[in-house]
C-alpha positions in Angstrom: 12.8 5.6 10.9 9.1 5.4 12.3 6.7 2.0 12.6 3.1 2.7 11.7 0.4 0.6 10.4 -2.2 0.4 7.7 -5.7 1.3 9.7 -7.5 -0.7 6.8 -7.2 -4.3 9.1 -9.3 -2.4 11.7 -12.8 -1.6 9.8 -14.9 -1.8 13.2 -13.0 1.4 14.7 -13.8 4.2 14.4 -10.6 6.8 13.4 -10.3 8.3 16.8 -10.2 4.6 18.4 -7.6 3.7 15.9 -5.7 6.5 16.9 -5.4 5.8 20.1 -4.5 2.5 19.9 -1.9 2.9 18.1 -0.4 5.9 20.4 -1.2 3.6 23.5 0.7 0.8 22.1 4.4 2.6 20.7 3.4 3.5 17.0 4.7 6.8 16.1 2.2 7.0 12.8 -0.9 5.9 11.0 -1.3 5.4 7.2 -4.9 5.9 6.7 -7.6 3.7 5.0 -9.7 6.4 2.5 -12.1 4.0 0.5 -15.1 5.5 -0.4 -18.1 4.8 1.9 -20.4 1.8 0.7 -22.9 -0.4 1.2 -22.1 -3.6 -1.5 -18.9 -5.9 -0.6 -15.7 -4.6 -1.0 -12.3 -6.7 -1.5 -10.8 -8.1 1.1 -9.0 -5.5 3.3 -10.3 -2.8 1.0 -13.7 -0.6 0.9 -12.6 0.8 4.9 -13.2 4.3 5.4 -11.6 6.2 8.6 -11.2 9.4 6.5 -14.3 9.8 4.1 -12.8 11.9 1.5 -15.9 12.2 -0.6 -17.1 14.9 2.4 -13.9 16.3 3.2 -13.5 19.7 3.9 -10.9 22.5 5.8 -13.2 21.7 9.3 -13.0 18.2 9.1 -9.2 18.7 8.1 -8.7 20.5 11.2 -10.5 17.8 13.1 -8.5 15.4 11.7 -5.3 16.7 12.8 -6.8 17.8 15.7 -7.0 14.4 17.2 -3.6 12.7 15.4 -1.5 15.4 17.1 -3.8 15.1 20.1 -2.3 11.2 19.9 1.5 12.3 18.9 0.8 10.4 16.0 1.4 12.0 12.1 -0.6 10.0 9.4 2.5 8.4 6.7 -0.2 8.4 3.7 -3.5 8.3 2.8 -4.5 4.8 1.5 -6.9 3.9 -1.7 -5.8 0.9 -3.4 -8.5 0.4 -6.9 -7.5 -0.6 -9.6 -7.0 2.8 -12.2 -7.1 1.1 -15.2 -9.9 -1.1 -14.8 -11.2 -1.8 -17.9 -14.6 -1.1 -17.4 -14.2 2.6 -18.2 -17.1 3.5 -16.1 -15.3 1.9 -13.1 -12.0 3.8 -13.8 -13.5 7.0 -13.9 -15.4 6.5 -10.4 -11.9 5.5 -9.0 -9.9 7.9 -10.6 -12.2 10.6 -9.4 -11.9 9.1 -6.1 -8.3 9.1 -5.9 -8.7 12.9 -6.9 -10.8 13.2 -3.7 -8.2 11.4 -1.6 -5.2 13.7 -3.1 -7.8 16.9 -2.1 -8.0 15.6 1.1 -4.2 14.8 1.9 -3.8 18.4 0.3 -6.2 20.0 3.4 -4.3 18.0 5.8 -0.6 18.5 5.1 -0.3 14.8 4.2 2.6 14.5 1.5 1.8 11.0 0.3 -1.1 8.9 -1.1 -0.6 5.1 -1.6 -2.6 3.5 -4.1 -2.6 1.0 -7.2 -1.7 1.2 -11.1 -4.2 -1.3 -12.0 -4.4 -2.7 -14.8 -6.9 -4.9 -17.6 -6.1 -8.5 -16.7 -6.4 -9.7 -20.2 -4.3 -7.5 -21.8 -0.6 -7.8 -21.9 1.7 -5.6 -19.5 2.7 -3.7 -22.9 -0.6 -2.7 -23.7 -1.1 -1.7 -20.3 1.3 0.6 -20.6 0.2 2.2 -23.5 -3.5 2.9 -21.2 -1.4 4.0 -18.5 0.3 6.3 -20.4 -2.9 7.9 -21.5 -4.8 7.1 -17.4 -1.6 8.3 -15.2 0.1 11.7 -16.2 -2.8 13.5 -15.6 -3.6 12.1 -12.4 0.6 12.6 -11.2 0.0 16.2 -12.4 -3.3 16.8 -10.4 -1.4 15.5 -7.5 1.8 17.2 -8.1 -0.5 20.5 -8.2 -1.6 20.2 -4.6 2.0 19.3 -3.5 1.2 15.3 -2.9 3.3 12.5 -4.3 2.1 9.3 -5.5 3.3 6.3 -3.8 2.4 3.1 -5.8 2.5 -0.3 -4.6 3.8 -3.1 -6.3 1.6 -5.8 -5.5 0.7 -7.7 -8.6 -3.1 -8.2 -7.5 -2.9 -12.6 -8.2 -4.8 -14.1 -5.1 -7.7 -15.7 -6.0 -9.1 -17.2 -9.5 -10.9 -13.8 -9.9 -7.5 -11.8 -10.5 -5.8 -15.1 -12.5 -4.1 -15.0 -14.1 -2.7 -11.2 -15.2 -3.2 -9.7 -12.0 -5.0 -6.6 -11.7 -1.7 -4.1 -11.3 0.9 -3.9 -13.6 3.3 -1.9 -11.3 4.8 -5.6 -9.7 8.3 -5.9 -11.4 11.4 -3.6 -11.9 11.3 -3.8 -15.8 7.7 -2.1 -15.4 8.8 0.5 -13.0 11.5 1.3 -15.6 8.7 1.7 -18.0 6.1 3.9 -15.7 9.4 6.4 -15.2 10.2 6.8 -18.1 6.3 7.4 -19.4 5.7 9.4 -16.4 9.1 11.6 -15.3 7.6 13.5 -12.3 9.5 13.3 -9.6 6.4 13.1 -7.3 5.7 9.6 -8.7 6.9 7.1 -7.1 7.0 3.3 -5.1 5.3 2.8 -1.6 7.6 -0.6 -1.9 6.5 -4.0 -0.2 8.9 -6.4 -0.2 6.7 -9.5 0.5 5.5 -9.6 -3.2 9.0 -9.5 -4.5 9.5 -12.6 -2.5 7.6 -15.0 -4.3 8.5 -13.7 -7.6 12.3 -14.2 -6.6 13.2 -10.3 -7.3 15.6 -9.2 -4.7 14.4 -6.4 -2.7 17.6 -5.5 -1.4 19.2 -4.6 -4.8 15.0 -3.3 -5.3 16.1 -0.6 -2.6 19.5 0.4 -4.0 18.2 0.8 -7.5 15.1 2.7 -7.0 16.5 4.7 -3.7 14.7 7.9 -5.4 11.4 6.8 -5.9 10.8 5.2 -2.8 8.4 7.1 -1.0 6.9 5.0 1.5 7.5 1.0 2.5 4.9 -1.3 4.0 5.6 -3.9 5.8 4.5 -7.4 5.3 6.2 -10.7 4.9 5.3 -13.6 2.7 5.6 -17.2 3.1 6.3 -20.1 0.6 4.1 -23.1 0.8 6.8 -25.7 -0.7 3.9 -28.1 -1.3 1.6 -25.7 -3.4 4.6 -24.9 -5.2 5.6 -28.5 -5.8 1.9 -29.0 -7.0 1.1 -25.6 -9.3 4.5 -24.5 -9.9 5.5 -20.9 -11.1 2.9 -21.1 -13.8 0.9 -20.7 -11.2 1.7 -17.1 -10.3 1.6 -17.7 -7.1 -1.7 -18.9 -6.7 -2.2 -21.8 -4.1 1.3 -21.0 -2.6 1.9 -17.5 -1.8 0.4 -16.9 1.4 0.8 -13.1 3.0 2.1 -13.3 6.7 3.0 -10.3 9.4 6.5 -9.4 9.3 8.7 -12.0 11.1 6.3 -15.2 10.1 7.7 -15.0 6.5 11.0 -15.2 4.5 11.4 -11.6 4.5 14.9 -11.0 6.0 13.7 -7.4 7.8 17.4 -6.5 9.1 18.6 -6.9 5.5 15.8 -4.6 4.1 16.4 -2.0 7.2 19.9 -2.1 6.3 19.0 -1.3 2.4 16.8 1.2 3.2 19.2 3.3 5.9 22.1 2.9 3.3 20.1 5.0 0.9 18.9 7.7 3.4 15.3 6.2 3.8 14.0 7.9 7.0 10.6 8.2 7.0 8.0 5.5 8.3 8.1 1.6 7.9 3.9 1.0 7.7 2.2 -2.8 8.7 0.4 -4.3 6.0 -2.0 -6.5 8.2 -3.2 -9.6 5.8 -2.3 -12.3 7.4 -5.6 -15.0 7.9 -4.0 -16.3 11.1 -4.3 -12.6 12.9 -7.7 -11.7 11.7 -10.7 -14.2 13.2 -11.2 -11.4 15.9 -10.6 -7.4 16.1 -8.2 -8.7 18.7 -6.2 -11.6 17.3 -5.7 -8.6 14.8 -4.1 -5.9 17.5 -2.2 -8.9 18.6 -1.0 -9.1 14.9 -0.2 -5.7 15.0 1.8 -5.9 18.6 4.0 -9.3 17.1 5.1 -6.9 14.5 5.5 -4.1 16.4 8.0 -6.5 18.3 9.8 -7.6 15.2 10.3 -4.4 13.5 10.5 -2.1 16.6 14.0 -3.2 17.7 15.6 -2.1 14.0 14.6 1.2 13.9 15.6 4.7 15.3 
């Protein structure tokens, strides 16, 4: 198994300086932040663009791997995280046309994967959801299936902040769901880029996560979660998280990462182990963020081979 990082917690560097920091310091590989170049504000950790897919061609492919195998580095996935049901149907089709842009793009660079959201309309339920994505997501698993890329979606339910409260803006957070999204959508090139911090909160264990989905798990970030026991005590599980889930680098949360190494050997997982940097304690300065990124490193490093 092979550590590499989410380039989206490094916005100020360019892809070439990313690169190289992440050879320099022991990563074997790079998932890569593809948003689509703007000017407005963009979520937090979102809207970073170290591959502009929107002007991608076979040259700029060939520069691209160029320099990662100039670095020893491969890139685990491209990385676009929208929401693909949004509700403003305007919205979805910019975003679903950009994900078809990423999927071109990992097609011209030999990348397998692209990692990205369900979505979902916050005020509709998870059933009616469904019935959208069954209409929103079978084309877009064909298109990519066509250009030999799989889909890797995360299951991060979207519920930070009193925008997202309190559905969430991605359906794709529970195993009943993923049940669902398989059966609506077969293809065996759709699948989980799993993150076990938000099964934390919700009390889901990802250990039986990783022995029941072995087959669809594509890719795994890493990130841990803590519980704040007095936001708890004060907004309880009605809450959804909100004012006591707090996203942490892996070792500073309740994740028990030689437990979810172990899972994911016993099932044959053998591909890369990617840092989700979110954590508001690591971030003040691009370096307190490579510092972030080098604590992990040194929790997760000494587990995998």
């Amino acid at each position: 198994m092979k550590l590499g990082f989410l380039t989206a917690a490094m916005p100020g560097d360019s892809l070439e300086q990313v690169a190289a920091w992440a050879s320099d310091n022991g990563f074997a590989a790079i998932e890569v932040a593809c948003w689509p170049p703007s000017e407005g504000p963009a979520r937090r950790y979102a809207g970073v663009t170290h591959i502009d897919a929107t002007r991608f061609d076979a040259s700029a492919a060939s520069q691209v791997r160029d320099l990662i195998e100039r670095r020893a580095l491969e890139i685990s996935s491209l990385a676009y995280y929208p929401n693909n049901m949004h509700p403003d149907l305007d919205h979805r089709r910019a975003v679903n046309d950009h994900l078809r842009r990423v999927i071109d793009a990992a097609q011209l660079l030999g990348v397998g994967i692209v990692g990205t959201f369900v979505g979902g309309d916050q005020a509709r339920t998870v059933e009616s959801n469904l019935e959208a994505f069954a209409e929103v997501w079978p084309p877009l698993v064909a298109y990519a299936r066509e250009r030999g890329v799989r889909i890797a979606i995360e299951n991060c339910p979207m519920i930070f902040s009193n925008d997202e409260w309190p559905g969430g803006n991605n359906i794709a957070y529970a195993p009943w769901v993923w049940r669902r999204m398989f059966e609506i959508v077969p293809d065996d090139n759709f699948g989980l880029n799993l993150d076990p911090s938000h099964l934390v909160w919700q009390m889901i264990d990802y250990e039986r996560v990783v022995y029941e989905f072995a087959q669809r798990i594509f890719h795994c970030h890493a990130k841990d979660m803590e519980i704040r026991r007095e936001g708890l005590y004060e907004r309880g599980v009605m809450s959804a998280g909100m004012g006591w889930q707090v996203p942490r680098l892996p070792g500073l949360g309740e994740v028990r990462w030689n437990r979810f190494v172990s899972a994911l050997y016993a099932i044959g997982y053998d591909f890369v182990l990617s840092i989700e940097h979110e954590d508001r304690a690591f971030e003040a300065t691009p370096e307190l963020v490579k510092r972030g990124f080098l604590l992990s490193r040194n929790v997760l490093a000494p587990l995998l081979v």
